[in-house]
C-alpha positions as CSV (number, residue, x, y, z in Angstrom):
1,X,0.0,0.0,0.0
2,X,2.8,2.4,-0.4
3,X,0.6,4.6,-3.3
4,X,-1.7,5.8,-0.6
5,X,-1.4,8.4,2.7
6,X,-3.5,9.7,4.8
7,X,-3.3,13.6,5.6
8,X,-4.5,15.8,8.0
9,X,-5.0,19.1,6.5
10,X,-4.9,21.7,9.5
11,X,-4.7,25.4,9.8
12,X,-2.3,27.3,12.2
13,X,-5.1,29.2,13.7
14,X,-6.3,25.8,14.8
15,X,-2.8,24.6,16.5
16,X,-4.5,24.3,19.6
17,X,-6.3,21.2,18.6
18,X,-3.3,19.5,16.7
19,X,-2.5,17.6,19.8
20,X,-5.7,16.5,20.9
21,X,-6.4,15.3,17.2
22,X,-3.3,13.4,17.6
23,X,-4.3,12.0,21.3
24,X,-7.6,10.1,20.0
25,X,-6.5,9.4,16.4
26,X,-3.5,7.2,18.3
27,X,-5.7,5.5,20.3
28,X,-8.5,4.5,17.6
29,X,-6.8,4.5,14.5
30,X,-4.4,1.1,13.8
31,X,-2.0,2.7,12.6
32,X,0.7,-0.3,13.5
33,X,-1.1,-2.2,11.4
34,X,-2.2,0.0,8.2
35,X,0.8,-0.1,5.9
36,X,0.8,3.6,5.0
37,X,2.7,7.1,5.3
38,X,0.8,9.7,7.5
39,X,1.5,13.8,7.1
40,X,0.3,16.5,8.5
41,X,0.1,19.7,6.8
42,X,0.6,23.0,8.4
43,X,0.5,26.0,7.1
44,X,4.3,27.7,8.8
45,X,4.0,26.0,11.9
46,X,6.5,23.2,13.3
47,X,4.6,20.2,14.1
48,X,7.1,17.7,15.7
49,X,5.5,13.6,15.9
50,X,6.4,10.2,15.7
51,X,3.7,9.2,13.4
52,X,3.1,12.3,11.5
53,X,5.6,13.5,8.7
54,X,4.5,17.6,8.8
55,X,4.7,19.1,5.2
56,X,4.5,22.9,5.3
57,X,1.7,24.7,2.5
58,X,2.4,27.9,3.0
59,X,0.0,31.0,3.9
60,X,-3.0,31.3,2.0
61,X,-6.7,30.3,0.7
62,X,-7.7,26.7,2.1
63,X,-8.2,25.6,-1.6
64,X,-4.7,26.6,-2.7
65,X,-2.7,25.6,0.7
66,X,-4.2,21.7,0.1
67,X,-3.1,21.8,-3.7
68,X,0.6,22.9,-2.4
69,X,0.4,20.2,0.2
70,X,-0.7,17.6,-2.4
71,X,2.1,18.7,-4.3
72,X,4.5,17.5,-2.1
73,X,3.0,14.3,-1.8
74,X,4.3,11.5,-4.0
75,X,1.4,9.0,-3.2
76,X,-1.5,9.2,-5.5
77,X,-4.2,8.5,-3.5
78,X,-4.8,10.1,-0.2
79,X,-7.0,9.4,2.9
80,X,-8.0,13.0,4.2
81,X,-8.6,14.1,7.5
82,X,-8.6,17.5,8.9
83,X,-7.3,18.3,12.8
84,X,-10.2,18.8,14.2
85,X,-12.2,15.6,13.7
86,X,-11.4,13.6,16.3
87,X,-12.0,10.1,16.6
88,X,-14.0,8.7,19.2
89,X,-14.5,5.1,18.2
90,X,-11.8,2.3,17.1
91,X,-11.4,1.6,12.9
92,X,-10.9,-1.7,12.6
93,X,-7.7,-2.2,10.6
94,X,-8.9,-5.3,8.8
95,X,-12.1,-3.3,7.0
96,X,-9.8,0.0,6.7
97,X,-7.4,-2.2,4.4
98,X,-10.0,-3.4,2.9
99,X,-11.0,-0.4,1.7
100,X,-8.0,1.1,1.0
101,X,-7.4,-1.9,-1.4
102,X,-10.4,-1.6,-3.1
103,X,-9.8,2.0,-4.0
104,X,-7.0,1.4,-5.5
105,X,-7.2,-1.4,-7.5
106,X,-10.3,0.0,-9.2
107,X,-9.0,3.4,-9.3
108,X,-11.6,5.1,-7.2
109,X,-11.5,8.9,-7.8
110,X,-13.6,9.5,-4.3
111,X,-14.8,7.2,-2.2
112,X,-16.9,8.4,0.9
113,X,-15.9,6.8,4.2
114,X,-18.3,8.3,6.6
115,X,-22.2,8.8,7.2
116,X,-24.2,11.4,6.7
117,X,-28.1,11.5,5.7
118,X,-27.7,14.1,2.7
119,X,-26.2,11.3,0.6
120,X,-28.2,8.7,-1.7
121,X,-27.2,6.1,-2.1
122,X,-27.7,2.4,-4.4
123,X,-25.6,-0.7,-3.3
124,X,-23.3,-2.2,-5.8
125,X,-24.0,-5.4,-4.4
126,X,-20.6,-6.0,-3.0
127,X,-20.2,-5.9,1.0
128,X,-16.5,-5.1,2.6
129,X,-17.0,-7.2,6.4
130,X,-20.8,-6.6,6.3
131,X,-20.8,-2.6,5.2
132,X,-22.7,-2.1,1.6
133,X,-20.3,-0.9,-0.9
134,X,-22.9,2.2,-2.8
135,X,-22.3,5.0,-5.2
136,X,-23.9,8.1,-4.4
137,X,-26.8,9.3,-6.9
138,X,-25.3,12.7,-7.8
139,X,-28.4,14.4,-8.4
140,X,-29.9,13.4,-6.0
141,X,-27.8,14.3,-2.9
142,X,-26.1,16.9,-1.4
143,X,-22.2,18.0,-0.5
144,X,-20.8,15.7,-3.2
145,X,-18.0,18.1,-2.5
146,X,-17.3,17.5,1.1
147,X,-14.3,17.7,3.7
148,X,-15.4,14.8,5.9
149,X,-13.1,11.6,6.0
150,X,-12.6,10.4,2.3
151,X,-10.5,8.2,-0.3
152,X,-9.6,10.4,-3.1
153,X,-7.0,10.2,-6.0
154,X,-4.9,12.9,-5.4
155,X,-5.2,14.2,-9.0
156,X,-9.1,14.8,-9.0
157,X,-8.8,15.8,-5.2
158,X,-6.6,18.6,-7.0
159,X,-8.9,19.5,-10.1
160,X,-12.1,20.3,-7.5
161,X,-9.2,22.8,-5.6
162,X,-9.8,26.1,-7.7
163,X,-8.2,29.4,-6.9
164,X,-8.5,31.2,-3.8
165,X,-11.7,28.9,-2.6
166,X,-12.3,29.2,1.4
167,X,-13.4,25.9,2.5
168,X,-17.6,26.9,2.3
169,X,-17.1,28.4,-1.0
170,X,-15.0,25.0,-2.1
171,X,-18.1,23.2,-0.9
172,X,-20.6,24.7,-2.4
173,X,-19.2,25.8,-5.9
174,X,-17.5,22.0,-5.6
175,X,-20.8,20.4,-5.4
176,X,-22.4,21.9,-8.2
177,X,-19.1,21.2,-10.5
178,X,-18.6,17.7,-9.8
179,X,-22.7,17.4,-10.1
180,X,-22.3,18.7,-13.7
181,X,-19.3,16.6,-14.1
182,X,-21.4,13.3,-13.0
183,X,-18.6,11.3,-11.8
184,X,-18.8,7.6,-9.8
185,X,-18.8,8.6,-6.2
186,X,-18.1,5.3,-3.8
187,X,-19.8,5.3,-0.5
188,X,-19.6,2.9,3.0
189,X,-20.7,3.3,6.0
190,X,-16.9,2.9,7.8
191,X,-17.4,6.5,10.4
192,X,-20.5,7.9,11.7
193,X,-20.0,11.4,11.2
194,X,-21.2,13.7,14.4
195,X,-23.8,11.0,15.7
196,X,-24.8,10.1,12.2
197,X,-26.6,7.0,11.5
198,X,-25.6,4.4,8.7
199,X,-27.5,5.0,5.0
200,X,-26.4,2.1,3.4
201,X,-28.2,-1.3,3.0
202,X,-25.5,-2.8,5.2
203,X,-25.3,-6.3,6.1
204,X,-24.5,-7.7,9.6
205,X,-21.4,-5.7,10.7
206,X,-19.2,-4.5,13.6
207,X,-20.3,-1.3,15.1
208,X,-18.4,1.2,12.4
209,X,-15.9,3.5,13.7
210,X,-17.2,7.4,14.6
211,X,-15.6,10.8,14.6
212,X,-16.8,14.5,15.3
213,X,-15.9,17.6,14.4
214,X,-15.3,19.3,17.6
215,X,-14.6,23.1,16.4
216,X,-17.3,25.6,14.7
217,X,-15.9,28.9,13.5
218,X,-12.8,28.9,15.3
219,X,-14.4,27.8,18.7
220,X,-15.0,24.4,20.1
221,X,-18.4,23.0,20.4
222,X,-20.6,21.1,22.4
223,X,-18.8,18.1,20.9
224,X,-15.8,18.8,22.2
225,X,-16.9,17.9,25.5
226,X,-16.7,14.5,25.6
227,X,-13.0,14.3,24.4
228,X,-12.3,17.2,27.2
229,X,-13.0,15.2,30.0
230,X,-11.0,12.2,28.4
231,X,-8.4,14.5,28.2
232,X,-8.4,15.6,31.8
233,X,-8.4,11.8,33.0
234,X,-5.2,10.9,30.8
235,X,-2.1,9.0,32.5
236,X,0.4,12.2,32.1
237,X,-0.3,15.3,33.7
238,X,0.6,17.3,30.7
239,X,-2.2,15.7,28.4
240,X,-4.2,16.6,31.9
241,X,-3.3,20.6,31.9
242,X,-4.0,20.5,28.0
243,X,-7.8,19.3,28.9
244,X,-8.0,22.2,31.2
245,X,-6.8,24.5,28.8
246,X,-9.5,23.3,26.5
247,X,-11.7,23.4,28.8
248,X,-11.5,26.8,30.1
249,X,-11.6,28.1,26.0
250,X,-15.1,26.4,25.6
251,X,-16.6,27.6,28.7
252,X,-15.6,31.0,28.1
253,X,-16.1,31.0,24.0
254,X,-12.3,31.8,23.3
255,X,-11.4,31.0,19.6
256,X,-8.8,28.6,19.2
257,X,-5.6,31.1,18.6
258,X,-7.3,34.1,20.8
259,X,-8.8,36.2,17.7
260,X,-11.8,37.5,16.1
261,X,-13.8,34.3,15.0
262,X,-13.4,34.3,11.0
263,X,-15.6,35.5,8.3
264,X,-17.1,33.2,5.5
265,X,-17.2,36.0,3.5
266,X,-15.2,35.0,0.0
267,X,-13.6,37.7,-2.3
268,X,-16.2,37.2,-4.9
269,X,-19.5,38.2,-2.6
270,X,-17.2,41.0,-1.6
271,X,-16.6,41.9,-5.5
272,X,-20.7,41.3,-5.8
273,X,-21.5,43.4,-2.6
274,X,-19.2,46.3,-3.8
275,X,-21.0,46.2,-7.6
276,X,-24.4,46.3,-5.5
277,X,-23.0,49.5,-3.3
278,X,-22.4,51.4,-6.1
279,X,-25.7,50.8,-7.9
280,X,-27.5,51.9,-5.0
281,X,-25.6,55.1,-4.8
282,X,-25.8,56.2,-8.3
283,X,-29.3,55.6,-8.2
């Protein structure tokens, strides 16, 4: 399996939740016994780890920080993560290879790994360990473009990254040009995403791994609670005080470096908004 990775594509504003993402991906994901390179990609920030390689993107839009990080990447497919979904349920190594095996030896360009209720889905008839492998009706369903826990091939990962998209905008403009573009989107049932249930027409299977996203806007959420107090019952007092610190910045609504929470706000409604100002004023 050395043509695939898994990366976790964080933000340096976020750097307060790189070691927590680290603390529960350790302990649920088998990584001593999943045959692939892991990196982390920051944006200037030193990330020192035994598991993680850190691969440095550079200031800039979300969409074009990920293509420089894919860019120094010599795998072609790519599992992607970002820091702050944090697992809260054991993969199971055996279905994970699985997967990872399947995607590449058909050549998946995007296979969906977690659960959510705005996909639709038809089986394909085959099962990986019970879970219903599906492709996602396109029309259909919603977020084709999505930044929850996927397969991709790195190349079409990089064709749906356009100029200067923020995350939302890459979302939303992603969707509708991948649903014009029609391609076979692979689905299973492997995470439940934030309490999701499964969609799929699943067989008998093992309880599926889980994951939430514990930060909204720059701030952690009421899912972040959870992983707080297993952070402040850890063996090492350090991981301990870290929980606190957490702890204290969702209680009190601190963003995660201390600043204003960020605005979705994209160049282009700016550029709209400003065309829309100056009609007004001139009539």
């Amino acid at each position: 399996m050395n043509n695939i990775a898994l990366i976790v594509h964080a933000c340096d504003r976020y750097q307060l939740l790189y070691r927590g993402f680290e603390y529960f991906f350790k302990r649920n994901w088998p990584f001593d016994e999943i045959g692939i390179k892991y990196y982390f990609l920051t944006e200037e920030t030193d990330y020192p780890s035994d598991l993680f390689t850190n691969i440095k993107t550079g200031k800039g839009e979300w969409s074009d920080r990920l293509l420089n990080g894919l860019n120094q990447i010599p795998e072609e497919f790519v599992i992607y993560f970002q820091e702050d979904m944090w697992l809260s349920r054991p993969v199971s190594a055996e279905t994970i290879n699985k997967v990872i095996s399947l995607a590449l030896d058909k050549d998946i360009n995007l296979f969906k790994l977690s659960s959510n209720d705005v996909y639709q889905t038809t089986s394909t008839g085959n099962y990986i360990d019970g879970l219903s492998v599906s492709v996602l009706n396109n029309e259909e369903s919603k977020f084709l473009m999505s930044h929850q826990v996927s397969v991709w091939k790195k190349s079409f990962l990089a064709e749906q990254l356009k100029y200067k998209e923020h995350p939302w905008r890459n979302e939303r403009e992603g969707t509708k040009r991948l649903r014009a573009l029609n391609p076979k989107i692979y689905h299973i049932d492997l995470f439940s995403e934030n309490g999701q249930f499964p969609i799929n027409n699943n067989g008998k299977y093992l309880k599926p791994s889980r994951y939430y996203t514990v930060s909204q806007n720059a701030q952690l959420n009421s899912s972040a609670r959870p992983f707080i107090e297993g952070l402040k019952q850890a063996d090492d007092e350090a991981t301990r005080q870290y929980g606190l610190v957490l702890e204290y910045n969702f209680e009190h609504g601190i963003t995660h470096d201390g600043q204003p929470k960020p605005r979705k706000q994209d160049i282009f409604k700016k550029i709209k908004n400003a065309f829309k100002s100056l009609f007004k004023s001139s009539s």
